[in-house]
Structure formats: C-alpha cells, structure tokens
C-alpha positions, 0 to 999 in steps of 0.5 A: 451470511453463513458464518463459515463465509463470513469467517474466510472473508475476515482472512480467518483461512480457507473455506475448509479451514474455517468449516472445521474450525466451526465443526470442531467448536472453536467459535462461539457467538453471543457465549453459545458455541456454534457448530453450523457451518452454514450458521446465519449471520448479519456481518453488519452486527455479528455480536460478540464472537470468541474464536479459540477461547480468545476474543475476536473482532472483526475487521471493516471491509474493505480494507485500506492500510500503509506500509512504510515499506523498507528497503529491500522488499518486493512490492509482489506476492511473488518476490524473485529475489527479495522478500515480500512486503505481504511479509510484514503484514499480518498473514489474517488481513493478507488472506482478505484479498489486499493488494499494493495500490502500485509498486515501489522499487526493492531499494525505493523505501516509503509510503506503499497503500494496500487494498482489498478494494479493487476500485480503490487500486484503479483509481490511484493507479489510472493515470487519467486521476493524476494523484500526486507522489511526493518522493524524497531523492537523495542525489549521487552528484550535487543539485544544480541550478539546471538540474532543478530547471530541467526536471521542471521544465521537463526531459524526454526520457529514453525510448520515450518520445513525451516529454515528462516533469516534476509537478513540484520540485524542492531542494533540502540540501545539495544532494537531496530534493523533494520531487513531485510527479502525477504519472506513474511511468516505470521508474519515472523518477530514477529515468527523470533524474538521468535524463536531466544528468545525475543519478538517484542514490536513494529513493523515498517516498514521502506522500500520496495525495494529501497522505502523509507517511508520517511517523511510521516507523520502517516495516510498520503498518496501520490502517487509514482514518476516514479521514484520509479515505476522504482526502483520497476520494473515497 
C-alpha cells in the first residue's frame, strides 16, 4: 500500500493532508525519513514509524469500540440540538470511518458500539439477528405486578398492530427494572413501558448481547477484546 493511503486510512487526515505531511518530512520509517508519497508499504507489518518526531502506532482495522454514552448527547454526526457523541472520541479514530452500531436516545445514556466495519453494523442492527439489549429503566410510578405481567406478556404499541414483549424482565426496587428486548423498533422500550401504564424517568443501557458495559466510566471509551468480537459473532 502507498504509505500516504495508508496514513489516511489510520485517520491521520485527508489524502492531502497526509501528502504533505510526508513531503514535508514529518514521517519517518525504520529511522529513515520518507518523502515519497506514494512510498510502498506492507500495512500488515509497517515497522517502526514516528510521525512528528513522536512515536506512532497503528491502529487494528477495523475498528470495533464502546462508549459509555452520557446523558445529553446526539448518536449522530450531525447533531441538531445536543452534542455529538463522535465528540468524545478521539478525532484520529473518527476520521477512520466509525459508525454507532444503532442509536440511543439524547437522554437514554449506556452501552453505544462504534465501527468502522460496516458488516459488523448490519448485523447487530438486522432485526432477523435478535441481539438482546438489556436496558435499566427507572420508572416515573412504582412497578406493579401487572406492569411486569404485561411487558412480558406483551402490549400493541400505538400505530403499531404486533404485539411486542420483554424477552426478560427483572425488578431492583420499586421504581427501577431490568428489561430485555431483541427488536429495535423506534423508542420501543419508552412506547412498551406506556403501553403497559407507566412512563420511563431514565433510560440505561446496561448490555448488548453477551457485552457488558462494565465499569466504564461516563464519556469514556475503549476498544473491545477479541474476546468480546467473538461473544458478538465476529
């Protein structure tokens, strides 16, 4: 791969921007500076590179990440009225094509996955795959009996003639259950919640799949283990 391709593929900038970054000798390679743009170089072992006098590294494509997304953020690079949560990211890893692998809500905070593998989107986003959500729901009223039985029973949401349920259903004290759903309809568990006569306070996101949010921190972010890659299909 030419090494100014291979420079904006790792987010470094634009296909200019990395030209001249190369032309101007700010990239050297193995202690020898390169200022050939088009220098050939194996992106599966591109030995020891130092960009601006400071060492660099690579980053594994694709990339796969969590957020633990806050309160108050857009799932969009486009925000209308929030800020975004590419905000949070660093700008390098943003510019390597991610996505959010779904969306949360500006007041729904949790576990938010990001890609720059479009497959990987597709297939925690089709609904034919069923990947389970886990979300904490704090409730406006207290959590009855026949709140629990409905939401596992199943409600008809409004405008929408299937009936949709919790896959599983826990309660942690008497404003706040666990709820588990496999569908990823449009605000599906504040519209479920409703449907079955109360009203969400607070959104959380706890889980994807076998993912666990964990102990990530608000606004923070890491890149998965293998080990999680493989717990999601991948």
């Amino acid at each position: 791969m030419e090494l100014y391709k291979f420079l904006q593929q790792q987010g470094v900038g634009s296909r200019n921007e990395c030209k001249q970054r190369i032309l101007r000798g700010l990239v050297a390679i193995n202690g020898q500076t390169i200022r050939e743009v088009a220098w050939p170089l194996d992106e599966a072992a591109p030995g020891q590179i130092v960009m601006n006098g400071e060492p660099w590294e690579p980053v594994e494509l694709p990339v796969y990440l969590a957020l633990h997304k806050p309160r108050g953020f857009e799932s969009s690079h486009q925000p209308a009225h929030h800020p975004s949560v590419f905000s949070l990211l660093p700008r390098r890893l943003v510019q390597m094509g991610l996505e959010a692998v779904g969306r949360l809500d500006a007041d729904t905070s949790g576990l938010l996955l990001f890609t720059s593998n479009g497959q990987f989107v597709h297939a925690l986003t089709s609904p034919r795959r069923h990947v389970a959500k886990r979300y904490r729901v704090q409730l406006k009223h207290p959590a009855s009996p026949e709140l629990l039985e409905r939401l596992t029973s199943g409600v008809v949401l409004k405008d929408d003639e299937q009936m949709v349920r919790a896959d599983a259903i826990a309660q942690r004290d008497t404003h706040i259950i666990d709820l588990t759903i496999s569908e990823g309809r449009y605000h599906q568990v504040k519209r479920m919640v409703g449907a079955a006569g109360n009203r969400v306070a607070e959104l959380h996101r706890e889980a994807i799949g076998a993912m666990e949010l964990g102990e990530l921190a608000p606004g923070d972010w890491r890149l998965l283990t293998r080990e999680e890659l493989q717990s999601l299909g991948f």
